[in-house]
C-alpha positions in Angstrom: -74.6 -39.3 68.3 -73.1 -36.2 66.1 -74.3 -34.0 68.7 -72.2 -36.0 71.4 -69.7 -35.9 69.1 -69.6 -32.3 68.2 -69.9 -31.4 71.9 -66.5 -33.5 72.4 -64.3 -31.8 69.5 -64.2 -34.5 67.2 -65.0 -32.8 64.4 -63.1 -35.0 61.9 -65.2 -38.0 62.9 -68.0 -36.3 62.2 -67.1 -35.1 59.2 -66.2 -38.7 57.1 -70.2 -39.0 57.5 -71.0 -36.0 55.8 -68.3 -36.3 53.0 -69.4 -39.3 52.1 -73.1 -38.4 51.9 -72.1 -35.3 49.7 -69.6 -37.2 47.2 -72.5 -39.6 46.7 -75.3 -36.8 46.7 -73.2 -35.3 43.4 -72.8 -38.9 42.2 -76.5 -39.6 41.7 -76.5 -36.2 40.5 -74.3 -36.7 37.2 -75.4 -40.7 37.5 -75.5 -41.5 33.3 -78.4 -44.3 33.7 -81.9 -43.4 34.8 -82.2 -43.2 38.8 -85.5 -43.5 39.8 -86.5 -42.9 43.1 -90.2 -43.6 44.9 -91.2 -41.7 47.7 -94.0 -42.0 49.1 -93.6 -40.4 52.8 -91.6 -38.2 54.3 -88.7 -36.8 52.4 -86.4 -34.4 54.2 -82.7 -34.1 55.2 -80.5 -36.9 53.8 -84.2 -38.6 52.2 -83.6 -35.5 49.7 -79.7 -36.3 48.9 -80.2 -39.8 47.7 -83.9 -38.8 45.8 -84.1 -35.4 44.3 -81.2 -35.5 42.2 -82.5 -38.3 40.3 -84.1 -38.1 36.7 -87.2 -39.3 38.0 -89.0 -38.6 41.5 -92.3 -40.0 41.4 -93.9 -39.2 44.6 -97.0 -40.6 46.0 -100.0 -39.2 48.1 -98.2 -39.1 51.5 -95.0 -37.8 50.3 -94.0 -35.2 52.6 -91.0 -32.7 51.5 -89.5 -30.4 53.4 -85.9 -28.9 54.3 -86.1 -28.0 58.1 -82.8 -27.0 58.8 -82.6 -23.8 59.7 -84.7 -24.5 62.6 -82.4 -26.6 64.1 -79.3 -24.3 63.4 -78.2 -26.2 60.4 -78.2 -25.0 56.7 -80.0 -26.8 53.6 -77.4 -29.1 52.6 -77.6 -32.2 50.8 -77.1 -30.6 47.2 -80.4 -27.9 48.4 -78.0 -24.9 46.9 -78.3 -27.4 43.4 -81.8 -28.1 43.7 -84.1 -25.0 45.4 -82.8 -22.2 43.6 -84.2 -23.7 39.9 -87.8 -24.0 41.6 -89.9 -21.6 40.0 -91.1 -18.4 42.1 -88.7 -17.6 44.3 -90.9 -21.2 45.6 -86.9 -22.7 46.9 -85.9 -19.5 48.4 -89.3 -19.9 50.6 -88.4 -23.1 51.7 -85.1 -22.7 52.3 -86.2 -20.3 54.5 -89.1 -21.1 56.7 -88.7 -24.8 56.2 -92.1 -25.4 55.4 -94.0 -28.7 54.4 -95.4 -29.4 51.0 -97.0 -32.8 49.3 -96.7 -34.4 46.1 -99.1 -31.4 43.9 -97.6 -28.6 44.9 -94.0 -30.8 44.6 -95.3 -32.2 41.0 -95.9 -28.2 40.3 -92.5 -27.0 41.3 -90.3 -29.6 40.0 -89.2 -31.2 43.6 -91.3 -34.4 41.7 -91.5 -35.7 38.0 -94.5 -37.4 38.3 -97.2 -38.4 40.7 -98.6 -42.3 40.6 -100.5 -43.9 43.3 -98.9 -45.2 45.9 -100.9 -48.8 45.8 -99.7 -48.9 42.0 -96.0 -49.0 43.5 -95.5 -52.7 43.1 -96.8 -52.8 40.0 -95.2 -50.0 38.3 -91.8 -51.3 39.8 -92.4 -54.8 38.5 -92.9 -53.1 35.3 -89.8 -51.2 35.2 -87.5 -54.4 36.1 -88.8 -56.0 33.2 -88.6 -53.4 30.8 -85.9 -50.8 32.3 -87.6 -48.1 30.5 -88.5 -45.7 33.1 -90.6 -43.1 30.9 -92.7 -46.2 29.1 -93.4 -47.5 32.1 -95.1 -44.1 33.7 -96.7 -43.4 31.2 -99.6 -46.4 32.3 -99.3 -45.0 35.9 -98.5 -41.3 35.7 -101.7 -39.8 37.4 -101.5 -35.6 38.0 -102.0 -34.0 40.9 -103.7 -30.9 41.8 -101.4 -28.6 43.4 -102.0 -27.7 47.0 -100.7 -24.3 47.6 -103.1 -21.5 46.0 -102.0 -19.0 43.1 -102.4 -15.8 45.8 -99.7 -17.7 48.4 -97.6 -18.8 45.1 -98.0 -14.8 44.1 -97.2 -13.6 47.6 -94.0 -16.5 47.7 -92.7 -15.1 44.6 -93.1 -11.3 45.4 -91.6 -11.7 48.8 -89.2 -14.1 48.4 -87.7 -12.4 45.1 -86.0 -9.5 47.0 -82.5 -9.0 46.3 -81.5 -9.6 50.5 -82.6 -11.0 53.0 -83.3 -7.8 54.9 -85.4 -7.3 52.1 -87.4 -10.5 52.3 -87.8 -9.3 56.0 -88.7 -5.4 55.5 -91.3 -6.7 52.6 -93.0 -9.8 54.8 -93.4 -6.7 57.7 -94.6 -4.2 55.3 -97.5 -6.5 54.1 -98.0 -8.4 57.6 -100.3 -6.3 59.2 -103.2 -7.2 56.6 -102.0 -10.0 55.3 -102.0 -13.3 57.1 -99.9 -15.4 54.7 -96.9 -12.7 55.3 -97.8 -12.3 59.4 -97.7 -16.3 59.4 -94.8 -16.6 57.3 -92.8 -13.5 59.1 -93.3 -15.7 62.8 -92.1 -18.6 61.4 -89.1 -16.9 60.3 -88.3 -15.2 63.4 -87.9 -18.6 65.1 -85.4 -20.1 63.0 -81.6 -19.0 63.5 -80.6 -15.8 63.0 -77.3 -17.0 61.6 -78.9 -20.3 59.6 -81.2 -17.8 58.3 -78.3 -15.7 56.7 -76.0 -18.6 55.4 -79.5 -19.8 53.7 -80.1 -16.8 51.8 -76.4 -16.6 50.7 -76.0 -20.1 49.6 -79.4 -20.5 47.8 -78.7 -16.8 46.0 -75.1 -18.5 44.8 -76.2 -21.9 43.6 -78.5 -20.3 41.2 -75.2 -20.1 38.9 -73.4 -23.0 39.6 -72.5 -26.4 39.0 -74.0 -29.2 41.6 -70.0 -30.3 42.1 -69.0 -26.4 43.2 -72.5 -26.5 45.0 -71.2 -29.6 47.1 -68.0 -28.3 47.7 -69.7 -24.9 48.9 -71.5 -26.5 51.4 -68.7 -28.7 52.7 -67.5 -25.3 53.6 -70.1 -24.1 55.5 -70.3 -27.7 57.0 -67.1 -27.2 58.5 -68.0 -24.1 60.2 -71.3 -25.5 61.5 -70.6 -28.2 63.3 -67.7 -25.4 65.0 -70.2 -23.0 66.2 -73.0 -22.8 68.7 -76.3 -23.0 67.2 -76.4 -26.3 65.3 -76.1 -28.1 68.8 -78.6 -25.5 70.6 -81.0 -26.5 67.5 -80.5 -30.3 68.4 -80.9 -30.1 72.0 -83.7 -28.0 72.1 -85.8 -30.0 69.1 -84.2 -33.5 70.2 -82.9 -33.8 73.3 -85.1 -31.0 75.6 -87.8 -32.2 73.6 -89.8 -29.0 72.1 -88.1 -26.5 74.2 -87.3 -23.1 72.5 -83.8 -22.8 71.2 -81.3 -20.0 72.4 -79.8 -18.5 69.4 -76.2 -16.7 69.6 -76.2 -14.2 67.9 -80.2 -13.8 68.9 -81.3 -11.6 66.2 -80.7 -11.3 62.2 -79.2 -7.8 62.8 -76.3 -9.3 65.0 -74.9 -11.5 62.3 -73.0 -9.6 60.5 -71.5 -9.8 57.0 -68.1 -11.0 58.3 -69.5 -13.9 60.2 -71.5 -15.4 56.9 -68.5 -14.8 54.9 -66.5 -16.7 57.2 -68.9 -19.7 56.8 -67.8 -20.1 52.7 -63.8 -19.0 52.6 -62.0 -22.0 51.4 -60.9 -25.0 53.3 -57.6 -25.3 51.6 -56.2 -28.9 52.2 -59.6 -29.8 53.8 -61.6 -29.1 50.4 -64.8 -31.5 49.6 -62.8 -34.1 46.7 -65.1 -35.2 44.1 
C-alpha cells in the first residue's frame, strides 16, 4: 500500500503513518513507568520501535532481531540511530549495515535484550508481573542466561572492521582481509547487494546518533524519511523483495562511489515547517 502510494505522489499520506510511529517510538523511549516488552519471534522494522526502547526486553528462544533496511532501499529507522550506536563493538554499526540476523544470546550480550526467560514461562512470569507490577522481582525467578551465538573471532573481526572512521574504510578494510578471511569475504557480498545510497545514509546516521538525544535522533530520521520515500531506490527495494518476489533490485546510483557527499547531505538538511514535532 505505501509503495502504491509513493508511486502516486502522495507523499503526505504516507507520511501521518510514519510520524505517528516516530512520536510514539520517542514516547516509549522517555516513558517514566517500567515498559516491558516480550518477544519471542521475529523482531525487526516497526517490532523494534514499540520493544527496544523499553526498560526491559526479555526475549525468548525464537526471538529473531534484525534491521533489514538497507536491502530494501530504506534506512534503519524506528529510533535505530538511538539504539545501535550504544551496542558494544562497532556490533550496531554491523547491523546497520549488512542487516544481519541475530537471536536472543548474542542479543542478551549486546544489550538489544535485558534478559532471556523461556518462552513456555511467558504466562507465568506475566501473571506474576500483573500481580505484583515489579518488573525486576518478578525476573529474577525466571531470568535464565543465554550463551551468546556469535563467536569472540567474528565479534573481534565486527569490531575491527566496523570501527573505521568511513564507510570507505569499512569497505577498503573488509577487501583487504577478504581474500583469506571468510567472515570479511561473506560479509563484504552481503554488503555489495544492499543500496549503494542506503548504505551511505546508514553509516552517516548511526556515526551521528552516537551523540545525541533519542528526540534529535527521531527528528533526524524524519528528515531522511522525507527524502526516501522521494527518491528511487526505496520503491526498487519493495518491488524487487515484495512485489517481483526475490528478483534482484536495480539500484540508482548502482555503486557506493556514485553517491556522493552532496546526495547524503541532502537526505539530513532541515525540513523547516515540515520538522518531526515531539
Amino acid at each position: 500500500h505505501l509503495h502504491d502510494l509513493g508511486r502516486e505522489g502522495r507523499h503526505a499520506e504516507m507520511l501521518t503513518f510514519w510520524r505517528e510511529e516516530y512520536i510514539l517510538n520517542a514516547r516509549i523511549k522517555s516513558y517514566p513507568k517500567p515498559y516491558v516488552s516480550l518477544i519471542d519471534g521475529i523482531v525487526m522494522g516497526g517490532g523494534v520501535g514499540i520493544s527496544l526502547h523499553g526498560s526491559h526486553r526479555i526475549a525468548g528462544e525464537r526471538y529473531l532481531f534484525a534491521m533489514p533496511e538497507v536491502g530494501i532501499g530504506f534506512f534503519p529507522d524506528v529510533g535505530a540511530s538511538h539504539l545501535l550506536p550504544d551496542l558494544g563493538g562497532s556490533f550496531g554499526m554491523y547491523l546497520a549495515l549488512t542487516g544481519t540476523r541475530i537471536r536472543h544470546g548474542d542479543a542478551l550480550w549486546s544489550g538489544l535484550a535485558t534478559h532471556t526467560i523461556k518462552a513456555e514461562d511467558q504466562p507465568a512470569f506475566l501473571d506474576r508481573l500483573c500481580a505484583t507490577g515489579d518488573p525486576e522481582s518478578v525476573l529474577r525467578g525466571f531470568f535464565v542466561p543465554a550463551k551468546r551465538e556469535t563467536d569472540r573471532p567474528v565479534l573481534e573481526a565486527i569490531a575491527r572492521h566496523f570501527a573505521q572512521p568511513s564507510l570507505s574504510d569499512i569497505m577498503a578494510s573488509l577487501e583487504q582481509a577478504a581474500p583469506a578471511d571468510e567472515f570479511a569475504a561473506k560479509t563484504l557480498a552481503t554488503i555489495r547487494t544492499r543500496s549503494p545510497t542506503s548504505l551511505h545514509v546508514a553509516w552517516r546516521q548511526i556515526s551521528a546518533g552516537l551523540t545525541m538525544s533519542m528526540d534529535e535522533c527521531m527528528k533526524m530520521e524524519f528528515r531522511i524519511l522525507n527524502r526516501m520515500l522521494a527518491g528511487h531506490d526505496f520503491y526498487e527495494g519493495i518491488r524487487a523483495a515484495i512485489i517481483d518476489k526475490g528478483s534482484t533490485p536495480r539500484w540508482r546510483p548502482a555503486s557506493l562511489d556514485a553517491v556522493s557527499v552532496a546526495d547524503v547531505d541532502a537526505y539530513f538538511a532541515p525540513l523547516g515547517a515540515r520538522e518531526l514535532e515531539l
